[in-house]
N, C-alpha and C positions, 0 to 999 in steps of 0.2 A: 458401526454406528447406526445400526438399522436397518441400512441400504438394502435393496433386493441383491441377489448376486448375479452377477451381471458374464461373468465365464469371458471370455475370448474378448466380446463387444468392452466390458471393462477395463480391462487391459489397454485396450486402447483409447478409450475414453481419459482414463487416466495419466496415461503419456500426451495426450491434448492436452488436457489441461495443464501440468506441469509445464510443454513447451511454452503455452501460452505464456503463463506466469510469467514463465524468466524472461520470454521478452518483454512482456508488459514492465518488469521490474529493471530493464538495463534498459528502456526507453528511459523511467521515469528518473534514474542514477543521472543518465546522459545531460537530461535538463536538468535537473537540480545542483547536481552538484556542482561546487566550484571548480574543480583541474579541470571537468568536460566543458561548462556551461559556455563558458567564455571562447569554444569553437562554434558556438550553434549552430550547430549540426543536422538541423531539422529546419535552419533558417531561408528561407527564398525558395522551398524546394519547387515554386512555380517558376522557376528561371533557369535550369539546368545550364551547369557549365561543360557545351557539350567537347571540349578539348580534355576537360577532365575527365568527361565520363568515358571517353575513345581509351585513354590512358588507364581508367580503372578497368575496362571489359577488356582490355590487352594481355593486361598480369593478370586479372579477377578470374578469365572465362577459364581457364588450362587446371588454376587450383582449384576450380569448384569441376571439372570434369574429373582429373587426376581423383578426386573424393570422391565419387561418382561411379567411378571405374572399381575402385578398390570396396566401396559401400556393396554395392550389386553383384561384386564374385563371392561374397559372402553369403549375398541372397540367392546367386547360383549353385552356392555348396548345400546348402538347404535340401534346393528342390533335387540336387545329386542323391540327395542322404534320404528320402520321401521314394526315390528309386531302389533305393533297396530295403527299408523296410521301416516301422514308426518307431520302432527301439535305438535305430540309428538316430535318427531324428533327436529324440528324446535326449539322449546321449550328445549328439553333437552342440543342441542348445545350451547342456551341463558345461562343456569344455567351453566353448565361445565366450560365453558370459565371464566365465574365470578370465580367458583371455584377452577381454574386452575391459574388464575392471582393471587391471595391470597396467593398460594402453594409454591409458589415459595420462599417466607420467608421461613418457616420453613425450605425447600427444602434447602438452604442456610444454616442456623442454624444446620440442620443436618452433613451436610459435614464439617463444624466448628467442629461439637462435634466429629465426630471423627478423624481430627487431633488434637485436644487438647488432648481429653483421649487415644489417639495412643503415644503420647507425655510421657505425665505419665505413661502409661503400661510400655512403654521403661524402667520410671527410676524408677519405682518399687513402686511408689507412690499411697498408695489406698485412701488415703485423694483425694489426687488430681484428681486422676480418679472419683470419685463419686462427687465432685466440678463441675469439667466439662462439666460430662454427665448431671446432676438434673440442671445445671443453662441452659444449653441449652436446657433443656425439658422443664422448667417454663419459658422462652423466645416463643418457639414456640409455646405453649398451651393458656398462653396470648395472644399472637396475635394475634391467630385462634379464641378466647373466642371473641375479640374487633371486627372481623371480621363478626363471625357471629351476632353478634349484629347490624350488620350494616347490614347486611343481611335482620333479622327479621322486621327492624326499617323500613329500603328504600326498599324495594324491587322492587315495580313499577317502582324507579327512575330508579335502577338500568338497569331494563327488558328494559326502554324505550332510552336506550344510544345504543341500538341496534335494535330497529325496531321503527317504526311509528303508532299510534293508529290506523290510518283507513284502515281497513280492517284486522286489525290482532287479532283483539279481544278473540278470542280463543285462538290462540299460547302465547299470552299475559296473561289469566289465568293460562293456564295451566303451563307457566314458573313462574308464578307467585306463583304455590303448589310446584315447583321444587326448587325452590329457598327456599322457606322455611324449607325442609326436608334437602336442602343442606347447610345449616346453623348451623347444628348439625352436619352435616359429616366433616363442617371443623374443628370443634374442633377434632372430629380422627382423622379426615387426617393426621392434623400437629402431633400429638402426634406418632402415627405411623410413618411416617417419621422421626422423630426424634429421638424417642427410636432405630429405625434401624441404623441411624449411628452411635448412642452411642455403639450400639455392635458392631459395624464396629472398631471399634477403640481398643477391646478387640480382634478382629481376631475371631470373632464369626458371620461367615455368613451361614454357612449350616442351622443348626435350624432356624434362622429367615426367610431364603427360603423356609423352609418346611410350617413354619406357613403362611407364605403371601398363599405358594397354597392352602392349606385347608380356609385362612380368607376368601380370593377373591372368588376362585372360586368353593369351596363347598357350603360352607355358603354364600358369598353375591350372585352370581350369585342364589346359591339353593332358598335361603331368596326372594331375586326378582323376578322368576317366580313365585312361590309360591303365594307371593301378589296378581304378574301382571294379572296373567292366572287362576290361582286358586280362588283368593279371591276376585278378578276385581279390583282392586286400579286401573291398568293404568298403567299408567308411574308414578306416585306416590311410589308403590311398587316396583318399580326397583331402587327408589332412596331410597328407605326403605330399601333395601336390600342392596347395596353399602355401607351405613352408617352402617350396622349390621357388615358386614365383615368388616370394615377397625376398628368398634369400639373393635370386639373380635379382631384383631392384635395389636393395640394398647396395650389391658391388657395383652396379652401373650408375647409381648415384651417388655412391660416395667417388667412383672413376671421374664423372662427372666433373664434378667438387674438386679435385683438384687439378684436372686439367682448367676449368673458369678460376682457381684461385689463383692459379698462374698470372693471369692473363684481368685479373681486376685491378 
């Protein structure tokens, strides 16, 4: 539209603005409309109800660390991948993306599960809690199963909706071994996110914070140097090791999940 090009500095320019938007635009939802209007929600906010707010930073502070944890061994697989060389790099931002657009299902499905099973806990319901949470784990697990299968199947297709054959021939293998290791992590992935909200919904966020830091960044980060630097995989073993941690969070939160659904 005219613009200068703006390289790196745009890029993120442009993710400003977008974030802005959409909160400017679910502020303006929030007030206007009727289902929200009538909580007003932005009403008295010079009066803090600080028994509430003790109560929101309780459950609040664990799931914005647990995201936090999990956000930042991603931005540590980065600067792994900047270690051995910019083709990695290059490569590894090819895979992530793929496996970040996928994520977002379950990412979805998990915030489902727990206001459903948040629902039930209320009414005392353990049928229904355990309904809730297993249908929205066999939702996300499917879809991440269907995903990496398309994974495994396309993969070139996929690598080549973002770069060009000539001259990329290297970054193009090498996302090409990324992609396929990353085709297994999505089936954790999704499972892991999704067992997390299902305890979300039970009021059980400290223990699943604890687990995401020892999943992510003992074991997956420990797991991926170990491959990358130790045993030379490359950037191969960094995405070995990402898959290692998210697949041990996966069974320790869904172990979780049903020792607390016992016990709801």
């Amino acid at each position: 539209l005219g613009f200068p090009a703006l390289g790196i500095f745009g890029g993120g320019l442009a993710s400003s603005i977008v974030w802005s938007l959409l909160a400017l635009i679910l502020v303006v939802i929030v007030l206007t409309d009727r289902q929200f209007r009538r909580f007003h929600v932005f009403g008295r906010l010079w009066r803090p109800d600080w028994p509430r707010l003790r109560q929101l930073i309780r459950l609040g502070l664990p799931i914005g660390l647990s995201f936090t944890f999990e956000v930042t061994v991603f931005a540590a697989a980065v600067y792994l991948m900047g270690l051995i060389d910019a083709d990695s790099v290059a490569a590894h931002a090819i895979a992530l993306q793929i496996a970040a657009l996928t994520f977002m299902v379950p990412l979805g499905l998990s915030q489902a599960a727990t206001v459903r099973v948040g629902r039930a806990l209320g009414r005392r319901d353990v049928e229904a809690i355990s309904r809730a949470g297993w249908t929205a784990f066999a939702l996300g697990v499917a879809f991440m199963t269907v995903m990496a299968l398309a994974m495994w199947i396309f993969p070139r297709d996929l690598i080549l909706l973002f770069l060009d054959e000539d001259g990329n021939q290297r970054v193009i293998a090498l996302a090409f071994s990324f992609v396929t290791v990353a085709a297994a992590f999505q089936i954790f992935d999704g499972a892991q996110v999704v067992a997390a909200g299902m305890l979300r919904g039970l009021h059980d966020t400290r223990v699943p914070m604890l687990i995401a830091v020892f999943g992510y960044w003992v074991v997956g980060i420990g797991v991926g140097i170990g491959l990358a630097f130790g045993a030379g995989w490359g950037g191969v073993g960094v995405w070995t090791g990402l898959a290692t941690g998210l697949g041990l969070v996966a069974v320790l939160l869904i172990w979780r999940w049903t020792l607390r659904g016992r016990l709801a």
